[in-house]
C-alpha positions, -999 to 999 in steps of 0.1 A, spaced: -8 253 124 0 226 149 -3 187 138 -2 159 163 15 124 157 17 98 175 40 71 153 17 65 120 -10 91 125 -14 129 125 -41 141 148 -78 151 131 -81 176 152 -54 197 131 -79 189 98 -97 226 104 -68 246 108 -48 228 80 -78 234 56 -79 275 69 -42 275 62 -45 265 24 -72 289 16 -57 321 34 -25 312 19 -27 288 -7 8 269 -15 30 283 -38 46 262 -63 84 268 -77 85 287 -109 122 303 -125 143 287 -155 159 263 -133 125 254 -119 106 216 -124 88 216 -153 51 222 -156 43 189 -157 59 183 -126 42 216 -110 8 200 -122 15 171 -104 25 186 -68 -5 208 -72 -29 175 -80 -13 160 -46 -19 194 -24 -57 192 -39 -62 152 -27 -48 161 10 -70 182 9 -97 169 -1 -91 140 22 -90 163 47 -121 182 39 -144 148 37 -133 136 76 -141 169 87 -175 165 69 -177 132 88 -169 148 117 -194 167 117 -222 141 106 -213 123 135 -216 148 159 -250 161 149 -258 123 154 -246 123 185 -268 154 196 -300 142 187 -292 110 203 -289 130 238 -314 154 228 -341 125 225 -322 104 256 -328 140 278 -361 141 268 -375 110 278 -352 112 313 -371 147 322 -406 133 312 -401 108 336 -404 78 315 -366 58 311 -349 49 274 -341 12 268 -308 -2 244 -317 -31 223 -304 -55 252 -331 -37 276 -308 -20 297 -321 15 311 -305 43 307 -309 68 334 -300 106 328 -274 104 351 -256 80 329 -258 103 292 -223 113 287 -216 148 280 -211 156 241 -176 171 232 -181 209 222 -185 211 187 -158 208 161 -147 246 153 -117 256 132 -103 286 151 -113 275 183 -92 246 177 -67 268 164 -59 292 194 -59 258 214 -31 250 193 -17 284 197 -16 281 236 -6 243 235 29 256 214 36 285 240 29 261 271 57 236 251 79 265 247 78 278 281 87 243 293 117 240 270 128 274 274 126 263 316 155 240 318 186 252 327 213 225 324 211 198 290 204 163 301 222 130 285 192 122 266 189 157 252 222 159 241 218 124 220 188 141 209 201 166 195 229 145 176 204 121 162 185 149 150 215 167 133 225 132 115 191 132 106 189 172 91 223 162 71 209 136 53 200 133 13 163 133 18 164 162 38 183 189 20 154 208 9 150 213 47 174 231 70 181 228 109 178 265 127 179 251 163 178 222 186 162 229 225 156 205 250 135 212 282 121 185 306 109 153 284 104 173 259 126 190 226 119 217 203 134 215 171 132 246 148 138 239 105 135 261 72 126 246 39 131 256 9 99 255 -7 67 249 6 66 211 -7 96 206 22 77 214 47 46 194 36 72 161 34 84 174 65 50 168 80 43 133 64 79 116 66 93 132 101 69 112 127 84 81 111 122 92 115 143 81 146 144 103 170 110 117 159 93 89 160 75 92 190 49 113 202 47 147 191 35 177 169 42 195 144 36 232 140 39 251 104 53 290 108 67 311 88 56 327 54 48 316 18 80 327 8 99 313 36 83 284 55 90 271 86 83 245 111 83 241 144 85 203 160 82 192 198 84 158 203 84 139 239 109 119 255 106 82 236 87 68 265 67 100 276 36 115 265 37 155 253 17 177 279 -14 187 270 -35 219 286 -57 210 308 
């Protein structure tokens, strides 16, 4: 699953495929003697649920709008092909000409393969450059200091890769509540904190997370 940032925000259209992701494979929670306690298993489950039921009302929203939207055209076309013309309260006419086209609708795994080509396209880019550039070897520093640091060491740093404006950084985690901090506190974190996105791989049993984040300065291609 990929998830786009851009400083404070994660991008919606990664709601779909976050929500498939918890219902094939629903987040496991630690368990063993040395384990948190119930309570405390209770109460990282409760957060999961919220997210997601954050998630599942602006997709519902979503949704709502663009059905909305669609009538709105439908009844806009209408009028343009019966040769009559459509006025806005300030008496403006709107001729056909002028209806803007309606993004396709909102779908899950349609969505997801995009994501699934946007990632290869990024790694083909960083896997193209030959020679490390200044700014990608500060990159990668700031990235290690970050990785050693005390609110990171349920996460671990597999691999660093720099190509054009863009870096690929490659972590484990040791449980899957890692990798969901991972998601929320990254985009805020120097270098990170720029634009981005985030990609969740691995298993249940061993998550991982792939993050490609653009020059500070740069925008992160996007297919076309």
């Amino acid at each position: 699953m990929l998830r786009k940032f851009s400083y404070l925000t994660l991008a919606v259209a990664g709601i779909g495929a976050v929500l498939a992701l918890h219902r094939e494979h629903p987040m496991p929670l630690l368990s063993g003697n040395s384990g948190p306690s119930k309570h405390y298993e209770a109460e990282v489950e409760a957060r999961v649920d919220a997210r997601l039921r954050r998630l599942e009302e602006e997709l519902a929203q979503l949704v709502t709008e663009r059905a909305q939207l669609r009538e709105e055209v439908a009844e806009l076309n209408l009028v343009a092909s019966s040769g009559g013309s459509a006025n806005e309260p300030g008496g403006d006419v709107i001729a056909a000409a002028e209806i803007e086209t309606i993004p396709a609708a909102f779908d899950a795994e349609d969505e997801a393969e995009r994501e699934i080509q946007t990632a290869e396209m990024l790694d083909r880019l960083v896997t193209a450059e030959r020679e490390p550039s200044r700014w990608s070897v500060d990159f990668e520093l700031d990235v290690a200091d970050v990785m050693r640091s005390d609110e990171m060491r349920d996460s671990h740093l597999f691999d660093v890769r720099c190509g054009g404006n863009v870096c690929r950084v490659h972590l484990s985690h040791d449980d899957g509540e890692a990798q969901l901090r991972i998601a929320e506190e990254l985009p805020l974190t120097p270098p990170f904190n720029t634009e981005g996105m985030i990609r969740f791989t691995g298993s249940d049993d061993n998550p991982e997370t792939v993050v490609y984040v653009a020059r500070r300065g740069e925008r992160l291609p996007e297919l076309p």
